[in-house]
N, C-alpha and C positions, 0 to 999 in steps of 0.2 A: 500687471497681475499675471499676464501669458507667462512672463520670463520666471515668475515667482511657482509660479504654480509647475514648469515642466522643470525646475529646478525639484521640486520636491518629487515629484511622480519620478525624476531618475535616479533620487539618492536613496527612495523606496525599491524602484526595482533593483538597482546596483545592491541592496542591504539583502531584499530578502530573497532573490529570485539565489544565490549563491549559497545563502544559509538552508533553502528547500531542499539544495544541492548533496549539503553536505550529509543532511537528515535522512535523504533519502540512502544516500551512501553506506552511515548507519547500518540502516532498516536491512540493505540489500547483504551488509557482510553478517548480519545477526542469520540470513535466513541461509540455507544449504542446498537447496535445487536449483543456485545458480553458482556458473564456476566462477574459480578465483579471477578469471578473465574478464571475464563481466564486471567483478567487480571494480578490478583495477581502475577500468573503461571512465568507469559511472564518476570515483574516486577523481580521476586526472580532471576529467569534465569540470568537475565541483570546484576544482585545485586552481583550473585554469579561468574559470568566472572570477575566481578573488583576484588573482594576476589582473583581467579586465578591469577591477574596480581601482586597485592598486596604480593600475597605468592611469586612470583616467582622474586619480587626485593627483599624481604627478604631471601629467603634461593637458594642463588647462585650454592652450592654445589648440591644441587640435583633437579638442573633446567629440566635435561629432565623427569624426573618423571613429573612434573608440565604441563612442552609443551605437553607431549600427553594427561595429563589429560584434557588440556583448549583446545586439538581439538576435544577430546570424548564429551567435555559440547558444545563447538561450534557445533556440528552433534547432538547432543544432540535440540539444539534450534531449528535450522534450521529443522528437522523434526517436530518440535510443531505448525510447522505453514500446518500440514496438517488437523491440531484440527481445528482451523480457516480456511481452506479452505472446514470442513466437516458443519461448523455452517454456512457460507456464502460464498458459490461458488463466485468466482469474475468474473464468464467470462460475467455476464454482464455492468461491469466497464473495462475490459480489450479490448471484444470491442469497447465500444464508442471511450478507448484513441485511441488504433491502427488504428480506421477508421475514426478518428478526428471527432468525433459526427456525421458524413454524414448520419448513419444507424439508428440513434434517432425515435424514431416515434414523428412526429409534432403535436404540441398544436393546436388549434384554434386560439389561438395569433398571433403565428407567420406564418398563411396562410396569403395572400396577401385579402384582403377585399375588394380591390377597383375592383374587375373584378368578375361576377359574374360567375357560375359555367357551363361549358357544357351545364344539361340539364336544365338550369333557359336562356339559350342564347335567345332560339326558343319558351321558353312561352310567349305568348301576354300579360297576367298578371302579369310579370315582366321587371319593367324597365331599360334598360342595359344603361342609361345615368350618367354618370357617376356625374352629380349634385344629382341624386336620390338616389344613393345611400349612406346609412349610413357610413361614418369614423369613427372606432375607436380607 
């Protein structure tokens, strides 16, 4: 069951850890505050994991040479995303997810318009009827 079971845990990581690769690859040429350098980078990384999966159903015989080579490239990628965290810190997308936008700073659109402000309540010069004032 040892033999059965690391036989599956490597044909899971050989499957998905190269397709997270490609995804993120994707992800990184849709966005524009990283160069086409970076991208390439990320691309080849992703390109060269399948080669690792490719080598390692062709030559059966010297499968663990290949396994730790494709955890030294997997460690290998997974640090390349400290390049992309040193071009675009993400902690201000990390907050908005974890605080579900609550911490946003608000537009002027989405203030309420129909109630005017504090100190416009008490000036005589401003109408607080709510036919006077503007909707937008």
């Amino acid at each position: 069951t040892k033999a059965f079971l690391h036989v599956v845990g490597l044909l899971l990581f050989f499957i998905l850890a190269p397709l997270y690769g490609l995804l993120q690859s994707a992800l990184l040429f849709k966005q524009t505050q990283y160069s086409i350098f970076i991208k390439i980078i990320f691309l080849l990384m992703a390109v060269l994991e399948y080669a690792v999966v490719i080598g390692y159903l062709v030559l059966k015989e010297n499968a663990i040479i290949i396994e730790w080579f494709a955890v030294a490239l997997i460690s290998m990628y997974t640090g390349l995303f400290f390049i992309l965290f040193l071009i675009d810190p993400v902690d201000d997308e990390l907050k908005e997810y974890f605080t579900f936008g609550c911490c946003r700073k608000k537009s002027g659109a989405s203030e309420r318009k129909d109630r005017p402000s504090v100190s416009k309540r008490n000036d005589p010069t401003v109408s607080n009827r709510a036919e006077d004032i503007e909707l937008a």
